[in-house]
Kinemage of the C-alpha trace (Angstrom):
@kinemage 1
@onewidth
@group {chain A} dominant
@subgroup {mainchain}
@vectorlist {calphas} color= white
{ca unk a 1} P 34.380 27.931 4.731
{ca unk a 2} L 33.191 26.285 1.718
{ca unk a 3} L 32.739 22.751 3.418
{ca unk a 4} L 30.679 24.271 5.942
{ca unk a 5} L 28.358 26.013 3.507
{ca unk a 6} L 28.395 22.490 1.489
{ca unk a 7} L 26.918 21.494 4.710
{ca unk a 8} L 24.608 23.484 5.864
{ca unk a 9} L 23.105 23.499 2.538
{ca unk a 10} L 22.883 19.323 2.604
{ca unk a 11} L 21.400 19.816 5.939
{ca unk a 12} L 18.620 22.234 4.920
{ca unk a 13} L 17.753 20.111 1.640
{ca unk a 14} L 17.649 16.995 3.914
{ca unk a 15} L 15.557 18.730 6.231
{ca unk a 16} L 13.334 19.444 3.625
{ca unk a 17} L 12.975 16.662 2.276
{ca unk a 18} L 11.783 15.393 5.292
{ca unk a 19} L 9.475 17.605 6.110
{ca unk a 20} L 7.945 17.034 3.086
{ca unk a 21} L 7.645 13.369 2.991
{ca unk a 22} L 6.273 13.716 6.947
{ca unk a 23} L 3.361 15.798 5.058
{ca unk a 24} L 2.831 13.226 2.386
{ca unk a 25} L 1.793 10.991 4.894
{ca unk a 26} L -0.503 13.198 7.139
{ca unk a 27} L -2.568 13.964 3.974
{ca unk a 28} L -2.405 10.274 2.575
{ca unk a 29} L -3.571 9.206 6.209
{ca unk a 30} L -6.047 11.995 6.167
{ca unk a 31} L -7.424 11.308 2.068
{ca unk a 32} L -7.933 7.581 3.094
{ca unk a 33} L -9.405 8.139 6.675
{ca unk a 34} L -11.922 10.835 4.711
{ca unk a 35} L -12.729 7.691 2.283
{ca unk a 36} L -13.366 5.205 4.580
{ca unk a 37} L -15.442 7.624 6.847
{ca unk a 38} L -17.613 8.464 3.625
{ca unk a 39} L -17.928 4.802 2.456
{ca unk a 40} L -18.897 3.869 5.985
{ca unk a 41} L -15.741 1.121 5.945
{ca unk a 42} L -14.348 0.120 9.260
{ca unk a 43} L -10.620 -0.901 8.467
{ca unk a 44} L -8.141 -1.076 10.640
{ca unk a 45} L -4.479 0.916 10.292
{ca unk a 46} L -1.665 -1.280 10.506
{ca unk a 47} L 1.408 -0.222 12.413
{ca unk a 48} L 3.433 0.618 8.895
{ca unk a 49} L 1.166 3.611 8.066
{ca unk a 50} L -1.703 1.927 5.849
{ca unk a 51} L -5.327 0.888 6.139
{ca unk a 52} L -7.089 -2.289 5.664
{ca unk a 53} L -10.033 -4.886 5.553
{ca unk a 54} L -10.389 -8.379 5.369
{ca unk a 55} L -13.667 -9.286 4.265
{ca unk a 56} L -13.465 -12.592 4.178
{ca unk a 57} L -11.611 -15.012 6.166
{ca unk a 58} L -9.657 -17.944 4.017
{ca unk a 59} L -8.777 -21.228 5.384
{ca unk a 60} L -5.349 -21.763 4.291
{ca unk a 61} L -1.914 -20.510 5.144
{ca unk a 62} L -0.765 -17.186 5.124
{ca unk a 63} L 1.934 -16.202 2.576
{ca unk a 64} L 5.518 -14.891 3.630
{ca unk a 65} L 7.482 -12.064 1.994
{ca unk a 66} L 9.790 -14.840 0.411
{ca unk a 67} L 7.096 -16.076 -1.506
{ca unk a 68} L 5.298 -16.050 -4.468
{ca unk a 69} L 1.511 -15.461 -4.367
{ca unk a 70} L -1.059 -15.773 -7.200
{ca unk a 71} L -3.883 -12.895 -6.483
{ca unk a 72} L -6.657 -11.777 -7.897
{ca unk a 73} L -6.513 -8.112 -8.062
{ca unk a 74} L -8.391 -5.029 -8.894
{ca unk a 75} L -6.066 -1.522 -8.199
{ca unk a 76} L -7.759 2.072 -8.255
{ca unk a 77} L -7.869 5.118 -6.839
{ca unk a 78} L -9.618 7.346 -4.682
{ca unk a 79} L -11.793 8.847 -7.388
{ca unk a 80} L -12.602 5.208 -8.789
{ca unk a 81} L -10.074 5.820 -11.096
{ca unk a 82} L -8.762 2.238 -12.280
{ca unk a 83} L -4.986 1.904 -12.566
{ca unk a 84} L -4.630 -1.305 -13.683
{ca unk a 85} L -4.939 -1.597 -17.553
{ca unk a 86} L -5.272 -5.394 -18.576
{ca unk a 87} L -8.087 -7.340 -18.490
{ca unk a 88} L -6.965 -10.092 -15.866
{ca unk a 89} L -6.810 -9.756 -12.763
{ca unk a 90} L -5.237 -12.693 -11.694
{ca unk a 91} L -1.625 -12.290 -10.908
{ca unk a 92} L 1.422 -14.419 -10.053
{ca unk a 93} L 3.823 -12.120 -7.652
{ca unk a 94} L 6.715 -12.401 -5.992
{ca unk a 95} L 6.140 -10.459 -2.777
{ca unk a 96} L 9.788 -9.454 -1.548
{ca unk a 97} L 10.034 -7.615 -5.321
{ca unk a 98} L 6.431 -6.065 -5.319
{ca unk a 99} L 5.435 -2.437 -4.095
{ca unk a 100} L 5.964 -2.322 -0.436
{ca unk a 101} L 1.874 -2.372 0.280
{ca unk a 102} L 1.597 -5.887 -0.889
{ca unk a 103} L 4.656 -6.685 1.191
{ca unk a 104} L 3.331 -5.441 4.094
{ca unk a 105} L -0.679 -6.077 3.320
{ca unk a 106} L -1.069 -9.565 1.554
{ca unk a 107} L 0.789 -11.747 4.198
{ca unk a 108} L -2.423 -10.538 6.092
{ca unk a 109} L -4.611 -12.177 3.800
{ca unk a 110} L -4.655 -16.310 4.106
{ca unk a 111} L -5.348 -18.778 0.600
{ca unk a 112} L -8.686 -17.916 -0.043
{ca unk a 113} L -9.383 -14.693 1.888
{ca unk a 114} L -10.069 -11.459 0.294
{ca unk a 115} L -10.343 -7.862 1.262
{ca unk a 116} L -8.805 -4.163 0.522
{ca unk a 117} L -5.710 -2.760 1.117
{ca unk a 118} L -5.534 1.557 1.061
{ca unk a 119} L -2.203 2.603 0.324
{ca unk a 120} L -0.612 6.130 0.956
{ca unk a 121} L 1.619 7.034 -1.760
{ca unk a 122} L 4.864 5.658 -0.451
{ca unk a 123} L 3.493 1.964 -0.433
{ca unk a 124} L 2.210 2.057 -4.089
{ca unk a 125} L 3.186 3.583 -6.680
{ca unk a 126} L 4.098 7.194 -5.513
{ca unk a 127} L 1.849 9.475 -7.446
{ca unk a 128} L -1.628 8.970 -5.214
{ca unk a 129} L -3.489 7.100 -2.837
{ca unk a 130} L -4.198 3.329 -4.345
{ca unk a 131} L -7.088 0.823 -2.983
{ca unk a 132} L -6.384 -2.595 -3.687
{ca unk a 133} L -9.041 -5.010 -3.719
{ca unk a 134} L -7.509 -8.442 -3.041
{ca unk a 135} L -7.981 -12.573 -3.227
{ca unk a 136} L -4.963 -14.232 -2.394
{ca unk a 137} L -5.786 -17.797 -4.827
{ca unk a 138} L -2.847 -19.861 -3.965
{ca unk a 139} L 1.417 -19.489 -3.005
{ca unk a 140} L 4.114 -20.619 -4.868
């Protein structure tokens, strides 16, 4: 009896669990599509959940998650609030151990293109919505 009642209760809390993470994303989706409505931004939603714009085009290659990319960078959030707290913005990465927004949104992004990325929570850094403004400068 007590093995079924350890399961039901693993059930419900998985359940749960989902549930909640499902909502997550419908008001992440939601936030961002409210943002880029307001802004007047026309980005398109990639397959993986987030949002994004390329505003210009670069002319070289386009990095892969085994590599490392040097991008210029400027992180914030909805409310303009600016998460990242040095004063350079240029950054060396490696993408397969970055937050899984740049793994998924800078291999869209050739040398020498630059654009945004708008992350739900689950592809930054889990407490709120993140827009990236990005360069991608050269790969390693």
């Amino acid at each position: 009896m007590k093995k079924i009642l350890l399961i039901g209760f693993v059930l419900i809390v998985a359940f749960a669990c989902k549930e909640e993470q499902r909502y997550s994303w419908e008001i992440d989706d939601e936030d961002i599509r409210e943002y880029l409505s307001e802004t007047g931004i026309d980005a398109i939603k990639h397959d993986a959940g987030f949002y994004y714009i390329i505003e210009r085009k670069g002319t070289g290659e386009f990095p892969r998650l085994s590599d490392n990319v040097e991008v210029k960078t400027l992180g914030y959030t909805l409310d303009s609030l600016e998460i990242q707290s040095d004063n350079d913005p240029v950054r060396m990465i490696p993408l397969s151990n970055s937050i899984t927004g740049w793994q998924y949104g800078i291999p869209l992004f050739d040398i020498g293109s630059k654009g945004k990325l708008f992350l739900p929570r689950s592809f930054g850094y889990g407490s709120e919505v993140i827009i990236f403004e990005v360069e991608v400068l050269q790969i390693w």
